[in-house]
C-alpha positions as CSV (number, residue, x, y, z in Angstrom):
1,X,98.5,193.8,84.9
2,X,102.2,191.9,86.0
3,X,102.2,189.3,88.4
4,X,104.9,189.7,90.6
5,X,107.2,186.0,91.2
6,X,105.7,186.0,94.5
7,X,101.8,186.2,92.8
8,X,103.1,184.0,90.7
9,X,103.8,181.4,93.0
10,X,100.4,181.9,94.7
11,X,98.3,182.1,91.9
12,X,96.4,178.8,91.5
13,X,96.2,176.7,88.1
14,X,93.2,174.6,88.3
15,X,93.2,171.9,85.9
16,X,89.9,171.9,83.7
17,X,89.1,167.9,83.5
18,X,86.3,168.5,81.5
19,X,86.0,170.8,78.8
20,X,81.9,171.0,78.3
21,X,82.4,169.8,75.0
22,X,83.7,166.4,74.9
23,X,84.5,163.5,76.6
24,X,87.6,162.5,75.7
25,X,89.9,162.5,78.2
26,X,87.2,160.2,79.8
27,X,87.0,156.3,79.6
28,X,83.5,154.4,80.7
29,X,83.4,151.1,82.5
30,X,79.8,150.0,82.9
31,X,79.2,146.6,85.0
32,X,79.1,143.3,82.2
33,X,80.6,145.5,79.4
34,X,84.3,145.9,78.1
35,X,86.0,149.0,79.1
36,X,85.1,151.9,76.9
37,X,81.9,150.1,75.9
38,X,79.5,153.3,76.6
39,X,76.2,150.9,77.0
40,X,73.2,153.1,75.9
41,X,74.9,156.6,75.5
42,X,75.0,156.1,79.5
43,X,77.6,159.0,79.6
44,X,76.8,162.4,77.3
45,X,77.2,165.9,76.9
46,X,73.7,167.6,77.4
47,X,74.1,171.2,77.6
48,X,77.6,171.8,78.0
49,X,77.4,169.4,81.4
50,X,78.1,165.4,81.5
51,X,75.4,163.8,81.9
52,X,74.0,160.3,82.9
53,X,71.3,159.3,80.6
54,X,69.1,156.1,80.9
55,X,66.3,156.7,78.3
56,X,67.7,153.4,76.5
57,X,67.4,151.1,79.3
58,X,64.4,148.8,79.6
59,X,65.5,148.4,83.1
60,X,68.6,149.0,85.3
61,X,69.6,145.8,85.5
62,X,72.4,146.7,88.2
63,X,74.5,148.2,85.2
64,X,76.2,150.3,87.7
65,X,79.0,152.6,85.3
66,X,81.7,154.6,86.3
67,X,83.5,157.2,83.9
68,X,87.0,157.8,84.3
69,X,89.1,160.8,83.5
70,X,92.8,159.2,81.8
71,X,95.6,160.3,84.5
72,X,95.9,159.2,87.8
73,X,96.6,161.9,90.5
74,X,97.7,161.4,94.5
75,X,98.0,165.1,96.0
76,X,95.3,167.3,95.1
77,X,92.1,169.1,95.2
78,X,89.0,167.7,93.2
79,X,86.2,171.1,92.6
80,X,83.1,169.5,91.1
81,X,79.9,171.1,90.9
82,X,77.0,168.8,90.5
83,X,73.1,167.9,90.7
84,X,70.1,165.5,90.2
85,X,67.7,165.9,87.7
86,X,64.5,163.6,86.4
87,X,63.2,160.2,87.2
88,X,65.3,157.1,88.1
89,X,66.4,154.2,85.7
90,X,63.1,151.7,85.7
91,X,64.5,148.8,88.6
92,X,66.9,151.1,90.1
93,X,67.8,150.0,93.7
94,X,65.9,151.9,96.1
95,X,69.2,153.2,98.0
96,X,70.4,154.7,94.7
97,X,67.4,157.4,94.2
98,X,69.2,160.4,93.8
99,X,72.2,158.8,94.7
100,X,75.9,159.3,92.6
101,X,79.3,159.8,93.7
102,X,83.1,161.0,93.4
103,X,85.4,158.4,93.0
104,X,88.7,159.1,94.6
105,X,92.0,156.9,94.6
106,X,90.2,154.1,91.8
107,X,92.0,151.1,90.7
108,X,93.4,151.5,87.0
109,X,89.8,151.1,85.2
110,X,92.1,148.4,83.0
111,X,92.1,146.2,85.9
112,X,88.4,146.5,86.2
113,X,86.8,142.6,85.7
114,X,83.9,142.7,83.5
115,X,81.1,141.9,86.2
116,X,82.4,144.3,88.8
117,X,80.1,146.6,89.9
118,X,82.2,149.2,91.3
119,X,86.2,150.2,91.8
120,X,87.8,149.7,94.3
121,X,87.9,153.1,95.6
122,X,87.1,155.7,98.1
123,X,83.8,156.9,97.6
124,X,82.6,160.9,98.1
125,X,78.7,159.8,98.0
126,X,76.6,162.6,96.5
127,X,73.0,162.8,97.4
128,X,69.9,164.5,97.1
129,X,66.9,165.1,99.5
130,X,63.4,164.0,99.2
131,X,62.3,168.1,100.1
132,X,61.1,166.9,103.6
133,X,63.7,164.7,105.3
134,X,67.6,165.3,106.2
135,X,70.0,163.5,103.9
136,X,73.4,164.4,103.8
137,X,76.2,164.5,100.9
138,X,80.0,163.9,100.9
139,X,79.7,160.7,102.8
140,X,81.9,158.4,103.1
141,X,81.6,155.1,101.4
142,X,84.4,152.4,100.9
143,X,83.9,150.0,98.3
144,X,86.8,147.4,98.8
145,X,88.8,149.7,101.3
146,X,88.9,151.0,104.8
147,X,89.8,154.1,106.1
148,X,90.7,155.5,109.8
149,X,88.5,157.9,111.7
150,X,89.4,159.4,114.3
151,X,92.8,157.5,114.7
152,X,90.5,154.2,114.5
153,X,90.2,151.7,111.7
154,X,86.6,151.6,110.7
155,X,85.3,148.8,108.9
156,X,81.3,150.2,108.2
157,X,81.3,150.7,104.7
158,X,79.4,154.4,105.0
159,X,80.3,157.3,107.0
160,X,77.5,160.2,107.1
161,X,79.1,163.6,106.9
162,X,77.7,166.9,108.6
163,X,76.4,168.5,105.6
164,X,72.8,170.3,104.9
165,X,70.8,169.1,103.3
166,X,70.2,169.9,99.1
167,X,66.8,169.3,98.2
168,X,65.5,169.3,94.3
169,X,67.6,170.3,91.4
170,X,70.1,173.1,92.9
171,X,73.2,172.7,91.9
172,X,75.7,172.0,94.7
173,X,79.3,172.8,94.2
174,X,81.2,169.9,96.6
175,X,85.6,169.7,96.9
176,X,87.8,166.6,97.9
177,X,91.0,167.5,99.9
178,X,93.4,164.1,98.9
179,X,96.5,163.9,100.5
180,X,98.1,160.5,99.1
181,X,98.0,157.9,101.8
182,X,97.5,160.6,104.6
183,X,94.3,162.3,104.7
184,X,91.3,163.7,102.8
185,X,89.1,166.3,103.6
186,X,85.6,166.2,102.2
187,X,84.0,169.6,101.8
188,X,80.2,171.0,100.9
189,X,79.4,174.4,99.8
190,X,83.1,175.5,101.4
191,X,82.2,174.2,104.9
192,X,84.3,170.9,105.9
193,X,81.8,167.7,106.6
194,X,84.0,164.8,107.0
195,X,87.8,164.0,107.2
196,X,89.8,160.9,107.8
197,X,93.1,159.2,107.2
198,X,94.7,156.2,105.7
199,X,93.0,155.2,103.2
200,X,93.8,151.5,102.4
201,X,91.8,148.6,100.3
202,X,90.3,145.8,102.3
203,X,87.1,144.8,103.3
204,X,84.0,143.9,100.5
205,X,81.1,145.8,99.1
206,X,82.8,145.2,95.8
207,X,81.7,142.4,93.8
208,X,83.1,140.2,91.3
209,X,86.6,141.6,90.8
210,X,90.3,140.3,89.5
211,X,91.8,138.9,93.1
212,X,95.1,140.0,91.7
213,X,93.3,143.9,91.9
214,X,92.5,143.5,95.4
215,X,95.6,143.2,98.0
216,X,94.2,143.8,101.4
217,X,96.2,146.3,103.4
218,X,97.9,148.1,100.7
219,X,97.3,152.0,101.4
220,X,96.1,153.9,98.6
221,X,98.7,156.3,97.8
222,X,97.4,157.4,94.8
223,X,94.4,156.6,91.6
224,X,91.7,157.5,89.4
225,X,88.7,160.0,89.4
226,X,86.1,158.1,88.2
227,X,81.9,159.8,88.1
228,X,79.2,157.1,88.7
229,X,76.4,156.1,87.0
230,X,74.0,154.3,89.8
231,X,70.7,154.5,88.1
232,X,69.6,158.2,89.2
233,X,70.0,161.0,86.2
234,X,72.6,163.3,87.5
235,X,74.8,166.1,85.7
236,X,78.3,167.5,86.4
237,X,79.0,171.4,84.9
238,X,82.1,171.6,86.0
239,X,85.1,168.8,86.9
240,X,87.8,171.0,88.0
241,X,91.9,170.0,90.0
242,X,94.5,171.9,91.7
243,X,97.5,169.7,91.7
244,X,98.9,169.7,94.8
245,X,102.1,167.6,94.1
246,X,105.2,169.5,92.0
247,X,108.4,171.4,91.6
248,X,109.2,172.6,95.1
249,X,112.4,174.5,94.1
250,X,111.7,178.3,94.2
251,X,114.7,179.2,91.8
252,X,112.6,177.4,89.2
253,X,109.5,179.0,87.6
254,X,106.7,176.9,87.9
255,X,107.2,176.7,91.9
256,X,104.1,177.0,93.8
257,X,103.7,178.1,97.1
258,X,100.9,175.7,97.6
259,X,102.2,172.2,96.4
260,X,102.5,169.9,99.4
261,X,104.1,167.0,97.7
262,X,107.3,167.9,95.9
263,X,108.6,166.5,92.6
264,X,111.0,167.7,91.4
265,X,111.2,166.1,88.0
266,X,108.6,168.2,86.6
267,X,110.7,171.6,87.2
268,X,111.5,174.2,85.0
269,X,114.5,176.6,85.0
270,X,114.1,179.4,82.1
């Protein structure tokens, strides 16, 4: 079957971050160790998924880890399908039972201190239920930013989304709509459950970090995708982008209909 130029242009190309087999187009920072130090086989493949893994910790020890994939991006989608398996890390904190999350718009992991616990980021918080009680996913949590809502600047540092809840070990299959320094869209299952605008660092819930990482005010325009590691098991089958920034001249032939951001630097004329 041919593609006419007009399919062509519609057709998406999702960008396969992770490849089931490997990780490494991934680099893992894990709170009091050097960048690329992965303590304990934290991060792993396990069946074709990554997985976080914390059969060699004695304890927790508020090791919090983050794993980063190599390029930053600043228009796009982010397709990830995820859940939570097992029994937490011994001495995990009690808000981080089946508790992980997407990490949109990072700092570059190099400026990363060695204490610091998290990056300073915009956080999609996954969760899991308890199979009795509500508990949302796709919040929104802000370690070392701030983001408006609703035209307002909100300073809380977690937002709870309108999604159902996902109880046990289903896998739920969650997007992130980033739009540089505009908007994002958190979505669950398809359905929208949060949005809001200018994101921007500021504000603390990040701890021991490089002053020089942290200017107050500055929007985030763009970052890195990082996967925690907060003391829960949790697996991720599939880590999956649509670029939404690119050529925007039709006459060349990797046009897309769909990019919103143009750059025209990357076109090709055959």
């Amino acid at each position: 079957m041919f593609l006419t130029d007009g399919a062509q242009q519609d057709e998406e190309e999702w960008l396969d971050l992770f490849d089931g087999r490997s990780l490494d187009d991934w680099h893992v920072k894990i709170r009091g160790y050097e960048l690329g130090d992965n303590y304990g086989n934290t991060f792993l493949i396990r069946d074709g998924v990554i997985a976080t893994d914390y059969t060699s910790y004695q304890s927790f020890d508020q090791r919090f880890g983050h794993i980063f994939y190599k390029d930053p991006f600043s228009y796009y989608r982010l397709r990830v399908q995820y859940r939570f398996v097992g029994e937490q890390a011994n001495d995990g904190p009690g808000w981080a039972w089946r508790n992980s999350g997407l990490m949109l718009h990072c700092q570059d992991p190099n400026t990363m201190a060695l204490a610091q616990d998290f990056p300073i980021s915009i956080e999609a918080q996954l969760l899991g239920g308890n199979g009795e009680d509500p508990r949302s996913t796709m919040n929104l949590c802000t370690p070392g930013t701030h983001v408006h809502l609703h035209d307002t600047l909100h300073t809380t540092h977690c937002i709870t989304s309108q999604s159902d809840t996902y109880h046990g070990d289903q896998w739920v299959e969650v997007q992130a709509l980033v739009l540089g320094d505009s908007l994002i869209v958190h979505y669950v299952e398809g359905e929208e459950v949060i949005r809001y605008t200018r994101p921007q660092v500021g504000g603390e819930v990040v701890n021991d970090f490089n002053p020089e990482a942290k200017v107050d005010g500055s929007l985030l325009k763009e970052g890195y995708i990082s996967l925690q590691s907060e003391s829960h098991p949790v697996e991720f089958r599939s880590v999956e982008l649509l670029d939404l920034c690119g050529c925007m001249d039709k006459d060349a032939s990797n046009y897309k209909s769909y990019f919103v951001k143009g750059d025209n630097s990357r076109c090709i004329y055959n």
